[in-house]
N, CA, C and O atoms as a MOPAC input file, in Angstrom:
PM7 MOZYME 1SCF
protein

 N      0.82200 1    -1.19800 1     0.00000 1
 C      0.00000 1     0.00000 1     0.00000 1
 C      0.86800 1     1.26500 1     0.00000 1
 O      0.70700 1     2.19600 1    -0.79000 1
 N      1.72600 1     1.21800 1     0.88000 1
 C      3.02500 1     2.00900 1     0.62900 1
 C      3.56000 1     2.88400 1    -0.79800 1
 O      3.66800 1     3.98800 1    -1.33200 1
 N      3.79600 1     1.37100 1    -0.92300 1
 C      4.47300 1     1.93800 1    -2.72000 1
 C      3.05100 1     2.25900 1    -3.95500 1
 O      3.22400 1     2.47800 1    -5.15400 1
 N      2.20800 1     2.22500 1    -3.50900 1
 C      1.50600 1     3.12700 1    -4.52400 1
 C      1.22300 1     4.18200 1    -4.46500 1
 O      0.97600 1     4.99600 1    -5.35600 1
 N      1.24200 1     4.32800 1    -2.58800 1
 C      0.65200 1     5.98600 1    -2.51400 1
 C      2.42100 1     6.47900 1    -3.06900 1
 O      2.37700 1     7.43600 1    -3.84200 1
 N      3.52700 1     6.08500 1    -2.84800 1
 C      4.89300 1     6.82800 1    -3.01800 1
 C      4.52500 1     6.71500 1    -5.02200 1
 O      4.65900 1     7.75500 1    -5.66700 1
 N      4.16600 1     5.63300 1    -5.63200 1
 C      3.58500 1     6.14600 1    -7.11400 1
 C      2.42600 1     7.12900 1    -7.27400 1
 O      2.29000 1     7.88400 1    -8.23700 1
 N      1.94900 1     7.07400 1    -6.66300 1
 C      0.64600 1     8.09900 1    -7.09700 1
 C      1.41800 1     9.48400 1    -7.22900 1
 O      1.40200 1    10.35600 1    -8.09800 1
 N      2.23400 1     9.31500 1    -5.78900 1
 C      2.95700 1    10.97400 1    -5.10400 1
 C      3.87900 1    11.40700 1    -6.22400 1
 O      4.02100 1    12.62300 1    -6.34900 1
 N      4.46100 1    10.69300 1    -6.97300 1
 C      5.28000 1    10.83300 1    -7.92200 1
 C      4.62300 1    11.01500 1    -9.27000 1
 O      5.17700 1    11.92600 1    -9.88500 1
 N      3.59700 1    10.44100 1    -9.95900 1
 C      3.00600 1    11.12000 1   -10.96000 1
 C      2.19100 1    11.75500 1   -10.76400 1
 O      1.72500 1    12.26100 1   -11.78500 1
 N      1.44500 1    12.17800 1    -9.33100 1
 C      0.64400 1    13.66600 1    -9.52700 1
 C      1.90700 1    14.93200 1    -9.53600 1
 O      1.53400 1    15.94700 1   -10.12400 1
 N      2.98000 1    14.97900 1    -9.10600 1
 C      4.09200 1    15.78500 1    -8.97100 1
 C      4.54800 1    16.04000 1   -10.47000 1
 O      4.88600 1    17.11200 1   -10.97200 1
 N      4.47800 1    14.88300 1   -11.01200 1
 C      5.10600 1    14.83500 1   -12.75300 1
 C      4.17900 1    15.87200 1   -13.07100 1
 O      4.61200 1    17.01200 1   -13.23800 1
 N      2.91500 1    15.61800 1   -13.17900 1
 C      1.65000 1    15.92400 1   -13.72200 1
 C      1.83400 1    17.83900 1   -13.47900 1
 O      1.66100 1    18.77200 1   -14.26300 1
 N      2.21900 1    17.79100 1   -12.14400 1
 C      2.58100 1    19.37200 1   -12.31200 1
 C      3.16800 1    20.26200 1   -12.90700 1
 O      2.87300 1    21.43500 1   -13.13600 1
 N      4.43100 1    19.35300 1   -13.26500 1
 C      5.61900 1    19.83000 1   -14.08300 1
 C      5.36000 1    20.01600 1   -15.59700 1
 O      6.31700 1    20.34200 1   -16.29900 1
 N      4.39900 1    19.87300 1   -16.03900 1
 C      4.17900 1    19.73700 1   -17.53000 1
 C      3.68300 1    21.23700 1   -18.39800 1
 O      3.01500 1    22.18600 1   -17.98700 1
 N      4.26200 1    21.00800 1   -19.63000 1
 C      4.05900 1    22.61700 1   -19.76800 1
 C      2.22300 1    22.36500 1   -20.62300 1
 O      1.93700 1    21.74800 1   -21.65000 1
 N      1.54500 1    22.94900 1   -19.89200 1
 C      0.09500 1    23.19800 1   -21.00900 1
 C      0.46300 1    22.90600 1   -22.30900 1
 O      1.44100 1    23.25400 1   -22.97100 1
 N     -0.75100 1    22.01400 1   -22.62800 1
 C     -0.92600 1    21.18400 1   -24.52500 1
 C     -0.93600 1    22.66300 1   -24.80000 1
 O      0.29100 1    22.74600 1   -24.85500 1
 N     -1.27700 1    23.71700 1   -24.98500 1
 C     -1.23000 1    24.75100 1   -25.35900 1
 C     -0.63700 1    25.76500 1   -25.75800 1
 O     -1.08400 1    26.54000 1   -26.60300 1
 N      0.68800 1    25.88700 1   -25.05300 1
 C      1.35600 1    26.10700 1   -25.16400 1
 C      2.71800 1    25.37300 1   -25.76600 1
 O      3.64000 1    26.05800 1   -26.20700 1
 N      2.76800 1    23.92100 1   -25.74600 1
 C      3.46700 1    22.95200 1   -26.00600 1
 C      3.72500 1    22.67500 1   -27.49800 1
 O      4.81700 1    22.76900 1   -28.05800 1
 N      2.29400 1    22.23900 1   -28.17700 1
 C      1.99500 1    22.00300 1   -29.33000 1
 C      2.30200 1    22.57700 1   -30.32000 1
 O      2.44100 1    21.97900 1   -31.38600 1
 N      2.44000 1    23.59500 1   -30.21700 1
 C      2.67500 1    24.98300 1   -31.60400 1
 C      3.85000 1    25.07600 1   -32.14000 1
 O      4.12900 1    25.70400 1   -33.16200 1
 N      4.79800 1    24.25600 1   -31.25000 1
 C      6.61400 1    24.12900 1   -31.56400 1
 C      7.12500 1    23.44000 1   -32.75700 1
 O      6.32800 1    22.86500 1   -33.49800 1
 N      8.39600 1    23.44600 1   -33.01000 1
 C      9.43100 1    23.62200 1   -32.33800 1
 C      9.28900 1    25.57300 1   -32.35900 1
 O      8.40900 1    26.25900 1   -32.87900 1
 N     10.07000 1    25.84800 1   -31.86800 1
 C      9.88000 1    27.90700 1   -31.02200 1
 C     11.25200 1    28.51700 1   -31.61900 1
 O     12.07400 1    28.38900 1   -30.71200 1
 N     11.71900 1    28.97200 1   -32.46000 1
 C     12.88100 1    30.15600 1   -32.23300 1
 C     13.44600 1    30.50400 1   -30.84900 1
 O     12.72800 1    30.45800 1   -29.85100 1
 N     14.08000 1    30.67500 1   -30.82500 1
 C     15.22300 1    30.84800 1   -29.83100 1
 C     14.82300 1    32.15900 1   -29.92200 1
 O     15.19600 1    32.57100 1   -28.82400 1
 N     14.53800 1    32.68900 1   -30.23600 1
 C     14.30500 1    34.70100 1   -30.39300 1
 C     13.64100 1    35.01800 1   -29.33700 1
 O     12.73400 1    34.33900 1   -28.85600 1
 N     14.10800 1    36.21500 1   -28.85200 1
 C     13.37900 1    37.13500 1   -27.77400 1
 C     13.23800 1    38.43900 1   -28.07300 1
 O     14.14100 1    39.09700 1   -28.59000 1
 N     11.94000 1    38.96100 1   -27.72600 1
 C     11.47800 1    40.20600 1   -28.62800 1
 C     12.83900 1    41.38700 1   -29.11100 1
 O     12.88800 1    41.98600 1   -30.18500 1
 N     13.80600 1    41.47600 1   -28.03200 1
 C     14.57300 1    42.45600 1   -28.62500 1
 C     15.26200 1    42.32700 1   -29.81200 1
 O     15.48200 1    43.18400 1   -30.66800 1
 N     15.71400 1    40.67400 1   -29.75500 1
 C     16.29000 1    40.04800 1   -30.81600 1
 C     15.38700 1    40.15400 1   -31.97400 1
 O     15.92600 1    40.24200 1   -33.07800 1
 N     13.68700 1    40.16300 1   -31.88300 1
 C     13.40700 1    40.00300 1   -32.80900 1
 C     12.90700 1    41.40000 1   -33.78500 1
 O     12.08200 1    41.46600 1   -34.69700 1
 N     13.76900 1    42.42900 1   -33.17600 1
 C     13.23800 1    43.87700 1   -33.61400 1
 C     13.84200 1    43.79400 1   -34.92200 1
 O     13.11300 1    44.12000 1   -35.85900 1
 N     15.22000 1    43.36300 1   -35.23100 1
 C     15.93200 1    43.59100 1   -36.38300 1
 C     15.43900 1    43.25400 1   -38.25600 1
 O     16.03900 1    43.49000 1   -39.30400 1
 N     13.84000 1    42.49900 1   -37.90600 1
 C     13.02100 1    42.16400 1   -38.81100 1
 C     13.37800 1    40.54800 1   -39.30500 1
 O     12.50500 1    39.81500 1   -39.76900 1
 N     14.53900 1    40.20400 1   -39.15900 1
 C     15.32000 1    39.41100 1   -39.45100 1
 C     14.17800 1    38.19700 1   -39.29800 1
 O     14.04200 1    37.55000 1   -40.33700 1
 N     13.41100 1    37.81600 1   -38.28200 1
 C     13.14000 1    36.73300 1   -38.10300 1
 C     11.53700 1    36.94000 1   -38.12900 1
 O     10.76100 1    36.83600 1   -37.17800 1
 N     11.22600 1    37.28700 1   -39.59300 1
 C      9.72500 1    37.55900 1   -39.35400 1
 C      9.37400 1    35.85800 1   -39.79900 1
 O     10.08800 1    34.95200 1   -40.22700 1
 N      8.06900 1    35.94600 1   -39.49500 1
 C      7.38800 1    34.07000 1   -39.91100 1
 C      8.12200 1    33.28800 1   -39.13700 1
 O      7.94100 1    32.10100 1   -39.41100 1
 N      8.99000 1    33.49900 1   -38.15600 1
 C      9.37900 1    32.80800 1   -36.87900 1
 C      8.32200 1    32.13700 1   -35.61400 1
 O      7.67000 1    32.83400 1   -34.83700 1
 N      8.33900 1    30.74600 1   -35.63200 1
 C      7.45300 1    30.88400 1   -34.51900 1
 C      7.84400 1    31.04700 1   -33.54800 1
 O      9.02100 1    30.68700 1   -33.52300 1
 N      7.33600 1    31.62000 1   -32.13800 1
 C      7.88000 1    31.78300 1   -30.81400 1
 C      7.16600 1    31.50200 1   -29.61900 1
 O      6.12500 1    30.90600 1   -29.89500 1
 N      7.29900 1    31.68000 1   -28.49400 1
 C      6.85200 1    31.70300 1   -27.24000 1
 C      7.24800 1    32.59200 1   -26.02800 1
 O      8.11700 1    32.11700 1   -25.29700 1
 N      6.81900 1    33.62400 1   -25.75300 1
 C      7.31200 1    34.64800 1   -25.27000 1
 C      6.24900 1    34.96600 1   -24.48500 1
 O      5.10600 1    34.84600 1   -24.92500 1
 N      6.48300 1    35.38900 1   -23.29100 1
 C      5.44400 1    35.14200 1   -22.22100 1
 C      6.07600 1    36.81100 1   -21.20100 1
 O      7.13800 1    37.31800 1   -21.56300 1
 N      5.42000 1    37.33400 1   -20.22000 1
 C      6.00100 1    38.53700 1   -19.14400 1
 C      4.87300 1    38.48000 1   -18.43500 1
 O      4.14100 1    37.50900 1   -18.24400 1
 N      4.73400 1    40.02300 1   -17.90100 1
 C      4.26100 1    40.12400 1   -17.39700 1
 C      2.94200 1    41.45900 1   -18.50000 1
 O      3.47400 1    42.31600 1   -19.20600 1
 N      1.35100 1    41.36800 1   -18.42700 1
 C      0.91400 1    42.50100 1   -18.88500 1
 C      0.98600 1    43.76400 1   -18.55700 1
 O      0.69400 1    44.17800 1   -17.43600 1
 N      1.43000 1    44.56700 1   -19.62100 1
 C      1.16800 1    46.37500 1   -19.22700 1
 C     -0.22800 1    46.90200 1   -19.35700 1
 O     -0.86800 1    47.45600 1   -18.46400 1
 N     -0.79000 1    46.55500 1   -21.11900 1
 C     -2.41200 1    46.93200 1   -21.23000 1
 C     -2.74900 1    45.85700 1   -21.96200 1
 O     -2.10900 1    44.91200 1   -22.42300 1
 N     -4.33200 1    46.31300 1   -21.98900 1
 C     -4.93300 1    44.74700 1   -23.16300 1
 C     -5.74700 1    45.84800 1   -23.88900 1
 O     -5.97500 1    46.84100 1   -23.19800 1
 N     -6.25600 1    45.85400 1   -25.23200 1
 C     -6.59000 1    47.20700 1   -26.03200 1
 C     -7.35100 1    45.70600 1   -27.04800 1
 O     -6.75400 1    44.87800 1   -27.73500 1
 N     -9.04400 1    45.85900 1   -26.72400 1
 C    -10.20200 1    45.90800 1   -27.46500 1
 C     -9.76900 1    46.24200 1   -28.88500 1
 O     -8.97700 1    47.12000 1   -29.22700 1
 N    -10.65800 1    45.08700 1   -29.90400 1
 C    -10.64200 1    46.04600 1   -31.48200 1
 C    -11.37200 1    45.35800 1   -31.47200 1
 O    -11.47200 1    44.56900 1   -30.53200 1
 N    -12.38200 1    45.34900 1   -32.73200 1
 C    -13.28500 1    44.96300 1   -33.55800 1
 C    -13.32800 1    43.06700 1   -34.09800 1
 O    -14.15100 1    42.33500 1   -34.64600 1
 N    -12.11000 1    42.94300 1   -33.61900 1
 C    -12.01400 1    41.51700 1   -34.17000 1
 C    -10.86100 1    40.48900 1   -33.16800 1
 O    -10.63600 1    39.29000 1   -33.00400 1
 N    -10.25200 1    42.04300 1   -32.57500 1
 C     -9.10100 1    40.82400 1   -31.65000 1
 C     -8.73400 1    41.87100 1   -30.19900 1
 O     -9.36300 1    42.87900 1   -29.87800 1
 N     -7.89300 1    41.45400 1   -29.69900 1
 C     -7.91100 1    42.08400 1   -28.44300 1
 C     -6.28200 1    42.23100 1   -28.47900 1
 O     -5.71200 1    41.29600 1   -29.04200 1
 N     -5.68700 1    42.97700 1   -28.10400 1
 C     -4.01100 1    43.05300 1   -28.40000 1
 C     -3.34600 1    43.39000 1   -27.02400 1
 O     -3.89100 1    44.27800 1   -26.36700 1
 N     -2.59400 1    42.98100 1   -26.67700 1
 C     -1.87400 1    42.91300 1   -25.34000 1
 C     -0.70400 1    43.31200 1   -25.21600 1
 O      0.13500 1    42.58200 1   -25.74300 1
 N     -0.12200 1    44.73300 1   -24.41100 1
 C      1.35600 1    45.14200 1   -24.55400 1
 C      1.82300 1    43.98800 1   -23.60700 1
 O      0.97900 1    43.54500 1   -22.82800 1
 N      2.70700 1    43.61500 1   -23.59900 1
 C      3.76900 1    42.57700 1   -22.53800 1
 C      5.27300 1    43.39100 1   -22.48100 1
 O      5.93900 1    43.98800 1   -23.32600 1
 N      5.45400 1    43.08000 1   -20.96900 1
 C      6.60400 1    43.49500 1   -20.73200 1
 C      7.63800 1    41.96300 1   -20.98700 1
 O      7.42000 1    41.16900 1   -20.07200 1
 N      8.15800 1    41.69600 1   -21.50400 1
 C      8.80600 1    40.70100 1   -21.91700 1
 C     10.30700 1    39.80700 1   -20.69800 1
 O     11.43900 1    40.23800 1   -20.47700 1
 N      9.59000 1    38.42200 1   -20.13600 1
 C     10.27000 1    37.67400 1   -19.33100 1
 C     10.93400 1    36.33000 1   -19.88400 1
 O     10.41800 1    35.62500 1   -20.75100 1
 N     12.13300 1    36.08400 1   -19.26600 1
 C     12.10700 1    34.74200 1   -20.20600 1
 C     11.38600 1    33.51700 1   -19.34900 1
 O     11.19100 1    33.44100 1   -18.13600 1
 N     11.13400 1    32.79800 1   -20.17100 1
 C     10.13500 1    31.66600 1   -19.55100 1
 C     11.12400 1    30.53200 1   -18.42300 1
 O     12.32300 1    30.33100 1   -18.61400 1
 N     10.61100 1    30.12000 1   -17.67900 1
 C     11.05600 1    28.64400 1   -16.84300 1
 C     10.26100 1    27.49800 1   -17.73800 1
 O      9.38600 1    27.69400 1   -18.58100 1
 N     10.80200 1    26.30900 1   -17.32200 1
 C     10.60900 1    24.75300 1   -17.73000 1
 C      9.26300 1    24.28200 1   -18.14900 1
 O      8.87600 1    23.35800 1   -18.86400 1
 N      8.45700 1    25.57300 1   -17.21600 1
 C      6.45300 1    25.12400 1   -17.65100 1
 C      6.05100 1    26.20500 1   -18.05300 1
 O      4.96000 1    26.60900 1   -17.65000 1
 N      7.15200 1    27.30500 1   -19.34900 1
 C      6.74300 1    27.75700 1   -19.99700 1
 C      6.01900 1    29.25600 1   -19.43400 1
 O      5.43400 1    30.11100 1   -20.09800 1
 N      6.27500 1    29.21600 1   -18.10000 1
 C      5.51800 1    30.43400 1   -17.34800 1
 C      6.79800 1    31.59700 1   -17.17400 1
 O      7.90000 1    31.10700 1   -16.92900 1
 N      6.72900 1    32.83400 1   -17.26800 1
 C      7.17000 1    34.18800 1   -16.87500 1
 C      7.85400 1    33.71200 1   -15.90300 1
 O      7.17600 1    33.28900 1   -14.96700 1
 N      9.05900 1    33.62900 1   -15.79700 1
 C      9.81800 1    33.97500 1   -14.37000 1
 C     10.09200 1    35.35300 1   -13.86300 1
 O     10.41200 1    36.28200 1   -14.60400 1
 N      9.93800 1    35.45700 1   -12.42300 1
 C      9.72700 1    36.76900 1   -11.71600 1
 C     11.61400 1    36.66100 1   -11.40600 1
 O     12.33300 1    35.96200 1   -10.69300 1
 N     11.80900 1    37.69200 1   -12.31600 1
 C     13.30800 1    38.86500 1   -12.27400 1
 C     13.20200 1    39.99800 1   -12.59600 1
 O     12.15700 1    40.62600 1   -12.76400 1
 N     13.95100 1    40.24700 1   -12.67500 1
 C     14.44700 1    42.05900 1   -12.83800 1
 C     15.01000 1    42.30600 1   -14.11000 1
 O     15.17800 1    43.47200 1   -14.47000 1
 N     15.31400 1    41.38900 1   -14.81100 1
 C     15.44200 1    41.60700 1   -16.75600 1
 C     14.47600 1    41.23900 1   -17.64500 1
 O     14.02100 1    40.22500 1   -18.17300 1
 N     14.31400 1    42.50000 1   -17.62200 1
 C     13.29000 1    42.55700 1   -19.04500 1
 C     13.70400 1    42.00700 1   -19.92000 1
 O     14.80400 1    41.54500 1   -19.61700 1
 N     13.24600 1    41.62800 1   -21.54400 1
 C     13.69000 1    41.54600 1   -22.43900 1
 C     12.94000 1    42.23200 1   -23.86100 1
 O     13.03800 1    41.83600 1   -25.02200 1
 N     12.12600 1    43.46200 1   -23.28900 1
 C     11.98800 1    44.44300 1   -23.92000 1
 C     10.32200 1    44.18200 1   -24.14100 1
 O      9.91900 1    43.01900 1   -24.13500 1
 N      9.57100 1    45.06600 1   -24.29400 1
 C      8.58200 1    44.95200 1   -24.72500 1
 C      7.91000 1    44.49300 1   -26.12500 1
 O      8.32900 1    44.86000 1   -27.22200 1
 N      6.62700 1    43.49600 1   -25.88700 1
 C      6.49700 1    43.57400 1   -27.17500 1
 C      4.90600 1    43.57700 1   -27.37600 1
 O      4.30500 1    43.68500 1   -26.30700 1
 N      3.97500 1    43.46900 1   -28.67600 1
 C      2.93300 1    43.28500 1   -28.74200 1
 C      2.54900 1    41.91700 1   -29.20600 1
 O      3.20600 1    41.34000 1   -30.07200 1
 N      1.32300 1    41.30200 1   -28.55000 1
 C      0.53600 1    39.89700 1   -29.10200 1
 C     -0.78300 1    40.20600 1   -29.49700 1
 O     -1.29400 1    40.99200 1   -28.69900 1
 N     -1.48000 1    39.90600 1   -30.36700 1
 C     -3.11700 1    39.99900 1   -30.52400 1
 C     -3.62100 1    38.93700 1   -30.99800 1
 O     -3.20900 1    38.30500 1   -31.97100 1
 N     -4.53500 1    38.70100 1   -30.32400 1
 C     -5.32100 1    37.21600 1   -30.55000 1
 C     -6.56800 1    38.04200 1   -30.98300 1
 O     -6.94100 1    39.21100 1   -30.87900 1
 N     -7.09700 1    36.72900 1   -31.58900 1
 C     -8.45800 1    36.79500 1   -32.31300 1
 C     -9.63100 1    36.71900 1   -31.37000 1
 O     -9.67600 1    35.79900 1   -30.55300 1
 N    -10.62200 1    37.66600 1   -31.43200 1
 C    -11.93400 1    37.40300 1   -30.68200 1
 C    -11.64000 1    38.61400 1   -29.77900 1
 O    -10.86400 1    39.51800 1   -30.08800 1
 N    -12.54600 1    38.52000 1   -28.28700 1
 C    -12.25000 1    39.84200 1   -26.95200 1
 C    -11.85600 1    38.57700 1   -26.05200 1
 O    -12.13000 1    37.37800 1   -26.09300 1
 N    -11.01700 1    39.47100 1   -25.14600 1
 C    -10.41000 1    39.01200 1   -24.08300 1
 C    -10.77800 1    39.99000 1   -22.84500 1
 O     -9.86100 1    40.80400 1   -22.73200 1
 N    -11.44100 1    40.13100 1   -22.20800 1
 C    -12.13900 1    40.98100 1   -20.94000 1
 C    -10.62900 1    41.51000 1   -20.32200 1
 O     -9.77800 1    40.79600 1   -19.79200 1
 N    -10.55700 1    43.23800 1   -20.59600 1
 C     -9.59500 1    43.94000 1   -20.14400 1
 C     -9.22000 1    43.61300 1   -18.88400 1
 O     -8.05700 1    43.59000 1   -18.48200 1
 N    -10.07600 1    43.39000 1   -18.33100 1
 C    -10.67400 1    43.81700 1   -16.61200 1
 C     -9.97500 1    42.18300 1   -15.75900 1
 O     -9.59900 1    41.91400 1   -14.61800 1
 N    -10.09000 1    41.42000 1   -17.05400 1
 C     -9.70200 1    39.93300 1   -16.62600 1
 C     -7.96500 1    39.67700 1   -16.85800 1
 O     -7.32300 1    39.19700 1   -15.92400 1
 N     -7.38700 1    39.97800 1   -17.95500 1
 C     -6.56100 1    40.00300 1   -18.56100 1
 C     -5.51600 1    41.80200 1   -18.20500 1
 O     -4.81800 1    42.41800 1   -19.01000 1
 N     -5.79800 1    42.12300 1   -16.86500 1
 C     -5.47000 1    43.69300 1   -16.12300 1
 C     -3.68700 1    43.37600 1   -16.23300 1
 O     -2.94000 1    42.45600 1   -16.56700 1
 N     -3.61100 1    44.60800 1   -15.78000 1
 C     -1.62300 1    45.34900 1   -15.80200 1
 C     -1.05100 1    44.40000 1   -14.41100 1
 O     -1.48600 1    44.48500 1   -13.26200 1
 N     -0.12700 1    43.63700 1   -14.83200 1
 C      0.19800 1    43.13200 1   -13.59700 1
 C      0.20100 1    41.15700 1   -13.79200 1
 O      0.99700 1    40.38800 1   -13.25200 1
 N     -0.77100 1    40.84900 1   -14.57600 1
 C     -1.20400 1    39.45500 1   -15.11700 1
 C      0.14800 1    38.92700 1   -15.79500 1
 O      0.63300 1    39.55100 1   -16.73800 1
 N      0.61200 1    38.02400 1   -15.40700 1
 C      1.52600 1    37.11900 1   -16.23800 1
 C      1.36700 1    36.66500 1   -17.47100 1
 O      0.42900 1    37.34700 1   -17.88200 1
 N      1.53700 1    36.27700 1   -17.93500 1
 C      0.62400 1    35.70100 1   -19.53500 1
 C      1.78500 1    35.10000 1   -20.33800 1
 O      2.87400 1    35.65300 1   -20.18500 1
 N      1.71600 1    34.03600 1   -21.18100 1
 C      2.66300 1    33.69800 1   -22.11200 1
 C      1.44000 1    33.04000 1   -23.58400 1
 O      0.44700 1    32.31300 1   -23.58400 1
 N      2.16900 1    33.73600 1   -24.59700 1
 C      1.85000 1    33.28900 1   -25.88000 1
 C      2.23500 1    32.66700 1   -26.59000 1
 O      3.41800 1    32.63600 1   -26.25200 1
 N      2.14000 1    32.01100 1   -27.49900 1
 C      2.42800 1    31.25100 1   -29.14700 1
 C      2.26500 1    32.10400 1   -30.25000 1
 O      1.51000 1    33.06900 1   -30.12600 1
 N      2.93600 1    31.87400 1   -31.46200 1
 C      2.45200 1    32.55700 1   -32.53600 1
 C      3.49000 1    32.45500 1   -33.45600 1
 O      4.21600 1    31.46400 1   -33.53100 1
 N      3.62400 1    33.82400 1   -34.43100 1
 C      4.33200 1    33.94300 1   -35.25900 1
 C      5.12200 1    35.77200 1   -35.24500 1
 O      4.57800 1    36.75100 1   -34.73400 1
 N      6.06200 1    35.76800 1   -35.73700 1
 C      6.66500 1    36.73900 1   -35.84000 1
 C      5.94700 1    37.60100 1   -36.88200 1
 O      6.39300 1    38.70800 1   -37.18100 1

């Protein structure tokens, strides 16, 4: 009985460590980070670039999000430091509730350059 609860304890722990199908799937990712990717050089790049939010700005068809730009840890989430890596913009398709998505929210995306 032992050794299953010490298995269970060990793949609900795995289970934590995993980066969201969501974020996962969209790869393989460029190595690029927004400052790197100012030089135009790497447009149609896919990436994953995640911070912390500054604003989220409503349109007609998508909702666009300034990010202060962090580099990611192992599950793909914003690590909390003190280097930026420059700001950048994301906009997804559809609304995203300002009020939900506020200044201060962590967030990481997929996409394309």
């Amino acid at each position: 009985m032992l050794r299953f609860f010490f298995a269970a304890v060990v793949l609900a722990l795995n289970g934590c460590a995993m980066i969201p199908s969501e974020l996962s799937t969209d790869g393989p990712f460029a190595a690029t980070t927004p400052l790197q990717a100012q030089s135009g050089s790497h447009e149609g790049e896919r990436v994953r670039w995640g911070g912390v939010i500054i604003r989220a700005t409503t349109e007609s068809n998508q909702t666009c999000f300034e990010v202060m730009g962090l580099s990611l840890d192992s599950d793909a989430a914003p690590e909390a430091n003190d280097q930026s890596l420059g700001r950048f913009i994301a906009c997804a398709k559809g609304f995203y509730e300002p009020a939900l998505y506020a200044a201060g929210r962590e967030i990481t995306f997929t996409g394309r350059i």
